[in-house]
Structure formats: C-alpha cells, structure tokens
Backbone as CSV, one residue per row, in Angstrom:
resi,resn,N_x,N_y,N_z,CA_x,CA_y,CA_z,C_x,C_y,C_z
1,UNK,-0.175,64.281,7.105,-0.047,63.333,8.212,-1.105,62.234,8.119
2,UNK,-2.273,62.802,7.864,-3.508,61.727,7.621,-3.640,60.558,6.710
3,UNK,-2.447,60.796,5.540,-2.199,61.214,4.494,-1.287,59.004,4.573
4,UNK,-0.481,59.609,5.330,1.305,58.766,6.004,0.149,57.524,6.874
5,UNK,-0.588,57.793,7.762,-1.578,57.185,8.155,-2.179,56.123,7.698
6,UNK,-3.049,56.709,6.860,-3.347,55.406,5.558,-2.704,54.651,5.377
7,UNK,-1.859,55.342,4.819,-0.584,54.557,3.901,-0.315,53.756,5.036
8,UNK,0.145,53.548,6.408,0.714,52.369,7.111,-0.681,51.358,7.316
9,UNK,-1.816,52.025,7.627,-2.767,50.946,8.055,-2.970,50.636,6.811
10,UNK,-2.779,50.496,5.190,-3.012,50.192,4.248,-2.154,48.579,4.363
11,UNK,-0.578,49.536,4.372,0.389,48.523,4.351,0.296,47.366,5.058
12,UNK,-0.063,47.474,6.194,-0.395,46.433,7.977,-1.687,45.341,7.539
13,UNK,-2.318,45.822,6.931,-3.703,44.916,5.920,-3.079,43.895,5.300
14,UNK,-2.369,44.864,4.103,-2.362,43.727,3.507,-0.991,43.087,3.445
15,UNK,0.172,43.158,4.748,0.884,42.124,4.915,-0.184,41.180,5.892
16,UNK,-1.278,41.288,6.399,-1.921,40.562,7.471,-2.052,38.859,6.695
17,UNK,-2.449,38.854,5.486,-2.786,37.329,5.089,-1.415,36.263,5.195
18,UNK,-0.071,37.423,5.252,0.538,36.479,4.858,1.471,36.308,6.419
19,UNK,1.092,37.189,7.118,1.189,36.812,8.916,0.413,35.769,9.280
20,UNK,-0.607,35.477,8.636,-2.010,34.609,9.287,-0.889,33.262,8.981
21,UNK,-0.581,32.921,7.080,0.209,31.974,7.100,1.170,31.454,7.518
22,UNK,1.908,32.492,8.087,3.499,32.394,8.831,2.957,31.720,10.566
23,UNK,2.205,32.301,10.915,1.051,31.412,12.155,0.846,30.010,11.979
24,UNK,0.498,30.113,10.911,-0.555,28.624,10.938,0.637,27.305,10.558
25,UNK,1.386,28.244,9.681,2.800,27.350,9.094,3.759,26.839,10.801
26,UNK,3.761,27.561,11.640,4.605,27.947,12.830,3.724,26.902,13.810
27,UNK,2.367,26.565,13.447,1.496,25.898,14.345,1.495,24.283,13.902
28,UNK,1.626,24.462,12.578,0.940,22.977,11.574,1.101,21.846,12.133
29,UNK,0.885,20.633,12.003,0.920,19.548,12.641,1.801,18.652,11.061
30,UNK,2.527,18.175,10.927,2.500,17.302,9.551,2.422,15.665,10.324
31,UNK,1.408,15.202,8.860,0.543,13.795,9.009,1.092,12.831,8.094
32,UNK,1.588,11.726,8.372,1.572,11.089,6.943,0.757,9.656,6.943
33,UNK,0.212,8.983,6.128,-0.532,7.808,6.167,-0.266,7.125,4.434
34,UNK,-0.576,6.054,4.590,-0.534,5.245,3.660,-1.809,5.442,2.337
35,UNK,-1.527,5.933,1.211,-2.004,6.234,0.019,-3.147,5.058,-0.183
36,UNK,-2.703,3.670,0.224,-3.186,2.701,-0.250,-2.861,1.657,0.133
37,UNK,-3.865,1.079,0.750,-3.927,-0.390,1.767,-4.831,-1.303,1.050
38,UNK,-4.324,-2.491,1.458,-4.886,-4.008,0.716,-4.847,-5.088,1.747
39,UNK,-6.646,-5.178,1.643,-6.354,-6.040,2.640,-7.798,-7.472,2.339
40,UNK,-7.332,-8.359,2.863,-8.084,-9.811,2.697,-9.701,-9.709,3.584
41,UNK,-10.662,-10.288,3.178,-11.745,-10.853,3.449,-11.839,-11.435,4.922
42,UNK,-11.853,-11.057,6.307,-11.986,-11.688,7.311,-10.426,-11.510,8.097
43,UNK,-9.388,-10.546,7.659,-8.041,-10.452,7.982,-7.737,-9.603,8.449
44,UNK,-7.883,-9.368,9.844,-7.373,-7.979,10.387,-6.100,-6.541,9.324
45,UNK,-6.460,-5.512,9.545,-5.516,-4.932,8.625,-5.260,-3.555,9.036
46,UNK,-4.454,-3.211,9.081,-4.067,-2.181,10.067,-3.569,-0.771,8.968
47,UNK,-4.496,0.355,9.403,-4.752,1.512,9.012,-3.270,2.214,9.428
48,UNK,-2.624,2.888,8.815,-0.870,3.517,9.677,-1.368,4.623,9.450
49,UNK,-0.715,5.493,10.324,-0.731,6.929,10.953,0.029,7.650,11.431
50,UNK,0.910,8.382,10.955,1.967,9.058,11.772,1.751,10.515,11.777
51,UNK,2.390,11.266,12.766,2.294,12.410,13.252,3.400,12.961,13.916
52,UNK,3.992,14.557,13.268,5.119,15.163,14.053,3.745,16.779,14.758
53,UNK,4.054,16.635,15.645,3.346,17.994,16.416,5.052,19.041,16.986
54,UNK,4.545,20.325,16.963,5.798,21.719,17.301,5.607,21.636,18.556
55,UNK,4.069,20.908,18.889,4.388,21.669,20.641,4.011,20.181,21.553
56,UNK,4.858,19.996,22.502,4.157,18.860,23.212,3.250,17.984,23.575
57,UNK,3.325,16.897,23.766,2.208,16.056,23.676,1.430,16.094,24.834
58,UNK,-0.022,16.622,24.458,-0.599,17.015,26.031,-2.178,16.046,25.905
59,UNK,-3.177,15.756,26.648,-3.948,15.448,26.883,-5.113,16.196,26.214
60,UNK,-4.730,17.063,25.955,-6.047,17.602,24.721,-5.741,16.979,22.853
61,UNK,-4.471,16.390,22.959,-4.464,15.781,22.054,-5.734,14.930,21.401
62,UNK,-5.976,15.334,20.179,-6.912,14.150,19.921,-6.559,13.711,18.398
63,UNK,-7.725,12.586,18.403,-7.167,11.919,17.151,-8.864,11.636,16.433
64,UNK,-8.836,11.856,15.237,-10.265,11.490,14.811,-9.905,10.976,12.887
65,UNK,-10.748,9.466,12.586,-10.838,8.816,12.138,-11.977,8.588,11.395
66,UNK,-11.876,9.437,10.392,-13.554,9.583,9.695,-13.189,8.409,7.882
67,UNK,-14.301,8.307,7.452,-14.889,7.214,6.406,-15.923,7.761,5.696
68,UNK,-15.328,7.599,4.017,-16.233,7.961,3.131,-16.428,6.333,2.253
69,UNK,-17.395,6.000,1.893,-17.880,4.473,1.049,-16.447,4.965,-0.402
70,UNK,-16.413,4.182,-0.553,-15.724,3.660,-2.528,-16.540,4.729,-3.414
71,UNK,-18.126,4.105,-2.976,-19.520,4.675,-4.221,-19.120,6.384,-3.746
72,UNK,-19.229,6.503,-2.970,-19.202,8.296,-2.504,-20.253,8.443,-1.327
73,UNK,-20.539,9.555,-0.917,-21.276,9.914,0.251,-20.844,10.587,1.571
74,UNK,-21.499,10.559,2.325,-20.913,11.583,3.167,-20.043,10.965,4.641
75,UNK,-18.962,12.106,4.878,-17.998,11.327,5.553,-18.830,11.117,7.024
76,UNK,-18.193,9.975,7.440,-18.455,9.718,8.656,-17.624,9.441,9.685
77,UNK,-17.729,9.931,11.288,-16.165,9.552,12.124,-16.743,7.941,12.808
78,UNK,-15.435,7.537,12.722,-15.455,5.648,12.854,-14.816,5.489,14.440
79,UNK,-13.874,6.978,14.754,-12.872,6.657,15.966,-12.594,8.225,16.065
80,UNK,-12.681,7.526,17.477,-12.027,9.257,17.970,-11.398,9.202,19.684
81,UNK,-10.640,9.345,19.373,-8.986,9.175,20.470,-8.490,10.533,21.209
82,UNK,-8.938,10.713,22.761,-8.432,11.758,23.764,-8.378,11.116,24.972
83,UNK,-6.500,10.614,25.088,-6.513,10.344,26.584,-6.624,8.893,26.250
84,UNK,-7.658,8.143,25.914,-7.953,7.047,25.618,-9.272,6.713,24.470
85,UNK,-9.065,5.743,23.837,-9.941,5.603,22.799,-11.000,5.374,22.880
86,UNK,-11.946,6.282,21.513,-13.215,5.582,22.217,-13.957,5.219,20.502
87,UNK,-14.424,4.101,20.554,-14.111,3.599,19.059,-15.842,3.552,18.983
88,UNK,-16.144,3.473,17.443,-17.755,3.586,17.228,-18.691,2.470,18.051
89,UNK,-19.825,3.398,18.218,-20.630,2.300,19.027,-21.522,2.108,18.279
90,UNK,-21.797,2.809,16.980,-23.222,2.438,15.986,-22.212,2.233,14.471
91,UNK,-22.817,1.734,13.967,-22.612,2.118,12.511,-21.766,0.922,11.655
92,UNK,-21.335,0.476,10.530,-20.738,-0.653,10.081,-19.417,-1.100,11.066
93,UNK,-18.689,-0.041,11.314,-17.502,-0.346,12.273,-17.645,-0.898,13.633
94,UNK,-18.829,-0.887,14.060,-19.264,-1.119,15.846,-18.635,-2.280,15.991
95,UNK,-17.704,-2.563,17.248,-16.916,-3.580,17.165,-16.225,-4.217,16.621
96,UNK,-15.680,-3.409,15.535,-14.735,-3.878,14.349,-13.103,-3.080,14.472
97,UNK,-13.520,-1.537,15.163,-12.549,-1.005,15.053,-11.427,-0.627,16.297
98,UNK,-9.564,-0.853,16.188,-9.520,-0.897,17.771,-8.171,-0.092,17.357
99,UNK,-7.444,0.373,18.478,-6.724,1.358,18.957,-5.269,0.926,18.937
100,UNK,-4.274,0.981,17.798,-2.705,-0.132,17.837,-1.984,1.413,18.092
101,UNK,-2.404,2.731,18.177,-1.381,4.008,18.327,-0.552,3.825,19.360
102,UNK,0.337,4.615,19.392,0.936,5.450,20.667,1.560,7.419,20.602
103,UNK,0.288,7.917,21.004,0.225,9.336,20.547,1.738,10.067,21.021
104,UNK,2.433,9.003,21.987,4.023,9.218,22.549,4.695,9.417,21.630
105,UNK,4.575,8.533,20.812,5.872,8.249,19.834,5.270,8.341,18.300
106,UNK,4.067,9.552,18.277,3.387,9.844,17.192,3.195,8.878,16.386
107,UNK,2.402,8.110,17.191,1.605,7.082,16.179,0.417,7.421,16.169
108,UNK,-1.047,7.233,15.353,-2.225,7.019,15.673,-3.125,6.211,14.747
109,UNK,-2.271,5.009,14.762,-2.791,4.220,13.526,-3.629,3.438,14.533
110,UNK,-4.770,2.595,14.035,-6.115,2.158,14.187,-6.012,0.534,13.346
111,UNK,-6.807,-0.147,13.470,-6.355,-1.671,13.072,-8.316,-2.223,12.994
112,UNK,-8.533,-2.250,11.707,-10.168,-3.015,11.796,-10.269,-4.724,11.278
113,UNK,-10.773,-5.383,12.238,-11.039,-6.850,12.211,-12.220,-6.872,11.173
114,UNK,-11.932,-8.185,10.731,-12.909,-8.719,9.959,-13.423,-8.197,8.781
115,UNK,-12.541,-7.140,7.815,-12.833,-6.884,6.789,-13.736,-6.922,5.671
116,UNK,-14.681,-6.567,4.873,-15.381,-6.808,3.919,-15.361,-5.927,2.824
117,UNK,-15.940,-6.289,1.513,-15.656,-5.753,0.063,-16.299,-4.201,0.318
118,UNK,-17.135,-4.494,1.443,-18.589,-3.029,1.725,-17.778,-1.829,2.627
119,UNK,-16.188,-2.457,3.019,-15.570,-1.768,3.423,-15.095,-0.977,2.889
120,UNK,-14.892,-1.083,1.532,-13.817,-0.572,0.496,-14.415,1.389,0.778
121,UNK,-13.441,1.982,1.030,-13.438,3.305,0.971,-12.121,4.431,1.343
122,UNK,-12.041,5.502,1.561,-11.203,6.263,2.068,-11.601,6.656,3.404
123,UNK,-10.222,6.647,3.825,-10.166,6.991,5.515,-9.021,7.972,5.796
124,UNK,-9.752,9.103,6.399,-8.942,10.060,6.657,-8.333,10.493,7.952
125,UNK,-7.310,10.396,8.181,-6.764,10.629,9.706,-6.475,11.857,10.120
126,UNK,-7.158,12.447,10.993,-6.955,13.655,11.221,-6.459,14.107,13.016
127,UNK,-5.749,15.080,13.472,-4.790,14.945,14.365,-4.657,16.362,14.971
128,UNK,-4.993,16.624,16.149,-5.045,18.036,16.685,-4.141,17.941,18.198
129,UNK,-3.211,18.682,18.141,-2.803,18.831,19.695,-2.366,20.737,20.096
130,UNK,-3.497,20.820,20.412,-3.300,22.325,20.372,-2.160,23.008,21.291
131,UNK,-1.417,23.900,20.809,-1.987,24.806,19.572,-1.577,24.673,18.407
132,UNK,-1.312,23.264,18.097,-1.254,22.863,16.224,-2.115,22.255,16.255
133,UNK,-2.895,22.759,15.071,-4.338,22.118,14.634,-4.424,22.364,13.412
134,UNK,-3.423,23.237,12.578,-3.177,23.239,10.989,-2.753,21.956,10.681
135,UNK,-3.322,20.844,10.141,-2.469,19.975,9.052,-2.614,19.518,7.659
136,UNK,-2.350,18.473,6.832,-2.044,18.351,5.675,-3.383,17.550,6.245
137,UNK,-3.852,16.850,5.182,-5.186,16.191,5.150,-5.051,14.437,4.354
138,UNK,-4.031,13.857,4.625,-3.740,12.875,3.783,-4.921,11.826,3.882
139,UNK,-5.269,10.972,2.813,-6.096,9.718,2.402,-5.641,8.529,2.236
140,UNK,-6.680,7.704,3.137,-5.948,6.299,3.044,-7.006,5.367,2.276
141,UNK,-6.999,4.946,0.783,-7.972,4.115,0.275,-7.656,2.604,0.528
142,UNK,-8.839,2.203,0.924,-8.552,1.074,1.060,-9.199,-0.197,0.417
143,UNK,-8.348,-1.599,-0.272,-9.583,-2.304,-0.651,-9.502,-3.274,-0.360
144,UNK,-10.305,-4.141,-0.356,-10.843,-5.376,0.264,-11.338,-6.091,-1.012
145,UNK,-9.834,-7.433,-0.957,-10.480,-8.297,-1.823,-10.348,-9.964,-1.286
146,UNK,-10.553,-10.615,-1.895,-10.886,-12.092,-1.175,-8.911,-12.731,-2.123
147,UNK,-8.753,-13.734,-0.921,-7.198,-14.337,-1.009,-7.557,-15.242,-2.015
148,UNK,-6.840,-15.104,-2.527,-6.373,-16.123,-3.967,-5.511,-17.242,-3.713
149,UNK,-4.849,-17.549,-4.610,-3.631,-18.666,-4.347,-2.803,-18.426,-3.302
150,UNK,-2.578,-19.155,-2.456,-1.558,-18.989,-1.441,-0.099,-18.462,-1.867
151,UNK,0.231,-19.446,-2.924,1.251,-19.001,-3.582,1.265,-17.584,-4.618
152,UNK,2.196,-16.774,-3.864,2.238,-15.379,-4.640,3.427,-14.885,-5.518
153,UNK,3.281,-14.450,-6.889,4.638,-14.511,-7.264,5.662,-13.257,-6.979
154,UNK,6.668,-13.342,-6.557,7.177,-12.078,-5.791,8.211,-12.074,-7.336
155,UNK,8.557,-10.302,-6.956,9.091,-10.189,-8.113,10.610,-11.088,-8.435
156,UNK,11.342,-11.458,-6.920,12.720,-12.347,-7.046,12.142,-13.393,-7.849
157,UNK,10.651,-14.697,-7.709,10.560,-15.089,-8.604,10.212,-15.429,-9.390
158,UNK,9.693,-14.084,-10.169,9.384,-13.610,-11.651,10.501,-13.672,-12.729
159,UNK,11.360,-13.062,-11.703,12.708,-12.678,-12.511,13.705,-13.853,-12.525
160,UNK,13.695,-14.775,-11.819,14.067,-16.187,-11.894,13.638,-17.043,-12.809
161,UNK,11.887,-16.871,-12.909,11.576,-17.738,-14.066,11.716,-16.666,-15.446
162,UNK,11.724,-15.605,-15.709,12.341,-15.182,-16.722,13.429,-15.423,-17.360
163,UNK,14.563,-15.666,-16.605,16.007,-16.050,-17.044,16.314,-16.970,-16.654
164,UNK,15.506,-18.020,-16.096,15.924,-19.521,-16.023,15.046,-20.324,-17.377
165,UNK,14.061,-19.999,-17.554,12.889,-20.346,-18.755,13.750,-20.759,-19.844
166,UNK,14.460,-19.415,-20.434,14.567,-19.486,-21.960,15.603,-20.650,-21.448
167,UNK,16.545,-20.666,-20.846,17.928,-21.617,-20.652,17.195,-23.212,-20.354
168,UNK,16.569,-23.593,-19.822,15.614,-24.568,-19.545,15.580,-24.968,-20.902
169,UNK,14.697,-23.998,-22.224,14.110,-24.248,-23.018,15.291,-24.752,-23.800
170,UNK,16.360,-23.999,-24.014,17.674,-24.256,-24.678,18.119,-25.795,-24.508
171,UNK,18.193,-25.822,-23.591,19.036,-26.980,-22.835,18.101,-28.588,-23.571
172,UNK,17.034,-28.121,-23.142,15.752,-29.300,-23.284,15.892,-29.706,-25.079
173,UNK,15.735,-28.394,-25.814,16.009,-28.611,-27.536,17.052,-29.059,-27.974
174,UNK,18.278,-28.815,-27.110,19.682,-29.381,-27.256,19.607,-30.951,-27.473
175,UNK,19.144,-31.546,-26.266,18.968,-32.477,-26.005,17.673,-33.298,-26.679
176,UNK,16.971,-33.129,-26.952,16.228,-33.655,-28.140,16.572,-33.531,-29.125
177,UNK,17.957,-32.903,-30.076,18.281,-32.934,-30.959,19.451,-33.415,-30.952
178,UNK,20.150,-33.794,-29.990,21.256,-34.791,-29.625,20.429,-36.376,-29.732
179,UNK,19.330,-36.508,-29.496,18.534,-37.389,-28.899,18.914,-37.960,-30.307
180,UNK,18.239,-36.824,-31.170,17.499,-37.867,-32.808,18.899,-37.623,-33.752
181,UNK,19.653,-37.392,-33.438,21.249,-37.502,-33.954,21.465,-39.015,-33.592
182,UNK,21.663,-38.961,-32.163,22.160,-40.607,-31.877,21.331,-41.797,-32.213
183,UNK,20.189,-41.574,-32.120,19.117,-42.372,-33.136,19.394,-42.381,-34.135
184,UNK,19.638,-41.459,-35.121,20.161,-41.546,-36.360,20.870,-42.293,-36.699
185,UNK,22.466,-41.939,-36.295,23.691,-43.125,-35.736,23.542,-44.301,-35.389
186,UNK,22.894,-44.730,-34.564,22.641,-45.931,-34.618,22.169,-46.647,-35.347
187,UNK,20.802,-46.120,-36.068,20.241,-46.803,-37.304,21.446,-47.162,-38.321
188,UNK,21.865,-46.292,-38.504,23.108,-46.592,-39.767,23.805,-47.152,-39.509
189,UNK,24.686,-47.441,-37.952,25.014,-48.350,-37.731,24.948,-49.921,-37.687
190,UNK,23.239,-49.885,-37.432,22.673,-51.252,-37.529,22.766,-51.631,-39.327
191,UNK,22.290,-50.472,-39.706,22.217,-50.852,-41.658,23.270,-51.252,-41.999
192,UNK,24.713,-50.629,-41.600,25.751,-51.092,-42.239,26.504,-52.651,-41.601
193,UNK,25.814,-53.103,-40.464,26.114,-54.440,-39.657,25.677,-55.407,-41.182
194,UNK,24.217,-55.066,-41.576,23.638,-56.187,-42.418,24.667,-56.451,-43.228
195,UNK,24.313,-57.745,-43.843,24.603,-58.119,-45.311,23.737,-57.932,-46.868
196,UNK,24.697,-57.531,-47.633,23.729,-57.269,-48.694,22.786,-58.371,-49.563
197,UNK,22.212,-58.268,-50.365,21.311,-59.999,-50.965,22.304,-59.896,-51.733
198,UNK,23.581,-59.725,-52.845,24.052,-59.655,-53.265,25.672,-61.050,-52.221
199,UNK,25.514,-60.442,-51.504,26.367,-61.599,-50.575,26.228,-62.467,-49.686
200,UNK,24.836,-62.116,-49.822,23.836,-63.392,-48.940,23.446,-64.394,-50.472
201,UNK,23.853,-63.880,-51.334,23.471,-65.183,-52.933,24.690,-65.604,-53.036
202,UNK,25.856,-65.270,-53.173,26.813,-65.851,-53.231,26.943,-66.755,-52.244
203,UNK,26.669,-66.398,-51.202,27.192,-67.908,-50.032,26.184,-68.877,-50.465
C-alpha cells in the first residue's frame, strides 16, 4: 500500500511542471510590436504596441516601457501606464515621451518627440492585466537617422526607370543613327547635283 502511495505522489510531481505550463499558457497575454522603426532627426515617431489579454480589461492593467542604449547597458523604464499615464520625469526621455494607446481596444503604443541619433536603442513593451501576466517579450529597435533628399525612390519608381531606361536608350541610338544615315544622303545628294571638271572644260 505504501508501496501504490509513492508511486501516485511520484506520478502528481512530475506531471506538476507541465500543469504549471498549461496555467501560465491559459493566463498569457500575447504582445506584438514592431521589430524595427525608423525614424528622422527632430520628427515625432511613434513606438506601436498591441495586446490581446484572456481576461478583461480592468484598472490594474498596466503598461511599462523600458530602454536599453544601441552601445548596451542596463535597461531602463521610460513609461509606465495604470489608469492613466505617467511618463518619465528624469532621464533622456523627460518630456519627450507621450501616451497615443487605448488599453480598450489593446493598444499601448507610446509616440517620442524630437528624436536623436543618442536615441538609437531597443524598447521593450511589456503588458500585465492580471491574472495574465505571462507574455512573449517582443523588441522594438529603433534608429534615428537625419532626412536626406526629399525625393525617395519607391520601388513603383525603380521599376519604371528600369524598364523605361533601356527603351529610352534604344529609341535615342535609333535616332542618332537615322540622324547620320540622312546626313549621309544628303551629302551624296549634294555630290551628285555638282558638275564634273571634265564638263565644266567642255563648256
């Protein structure tokens, strides 16, 4: 009997890790955010954030918005959102960073003014509305570079001047070699107008 005993509290162990997961899976929150943002020198640019939660949207919801540099170092929170936002009061972001979510309609994207190159880093959005507080951990790198030419070439026309080019080029050689044809022609035309010295001595 002692024996049968074991044997179940053995069994009850070690299905336990994979009860813990069937929990946490049953709780999870899934996050998704943008891999990779690009944004201009002095140009507002807006961080995206989405969020599905299992259990209703309640007021312990929160939202937190931490920052690691490009170089590396240690993370830091920039924003942190319960009820209403409350955005950094020290640190490179102080007055830079502001609140575009709506935790209604699982948003909790964030929007920072005035951009710089010293910005360049990863930003991680992280999202708790208990009792889901398991989630995926997605990264948003971001970089900051200064605007170039106004004019940008989009791929419609890349691919326009690809297959309009060579025909351009065609067309243009055509016609310069029509050009020195009819030049040609004409010269010979004019040569054969003359008279020869042979019948310019006789007269």
């Amino acid at each position: 009997m002692a024996l049968c005993q074991r044997q179940l509290i053995w069994f009850f162990i070690s299905l336990f890790p994979y009860l813990n997961i069937c929990v946490c899976n049953a709780l999870s929150l899934e996050i998704k955010a943008s891999p990779k943002v690009r944004a201009f020198i002095g140009e507002q640019v807006s961080l995206k954030c989405s969020f599905k939660s299992s259990s209703p949207i309640t007021e312990s919801l929160t939202v937190d918005w931490t920052y690691r540099p490009l170089a590396g170092g240690q993370m830091e929170t920039i924003f942190h959102y319960q009820s209403v936002p409350y955005p950094a009061t020290v640190g490179k972001f102080k007055d830079r960073i502001s609140w575009i979510g709506n935790v209604a309609r699982g948003d909790a994207s964030v929007a920072i003014e005035s951009p710089v190159m010293s910005d360049n880093g990863t930003f991680i959005c992280s999202v708790k509305n208990p009792p889901d507080v398991y989630h995926n951990i997605p990264q948003t790198v971001l970089i900051v570079t200064e605007r170039g030419l106004s004019f940008q070439l989009t791929s419609a026309v890349l691919l326009s001047i690809l297959v309009f080019l060579p025909s351009i080029i065609v067309v243009v050689l055509l016609l310069v070699r029509m050009g020195r044809k009819f030049g040609v022609l004409k010269e010979k035309k004019k040569s054969g107008c003359k008279k020869s010295s042979i019948e310019v001595s006789d007269e």
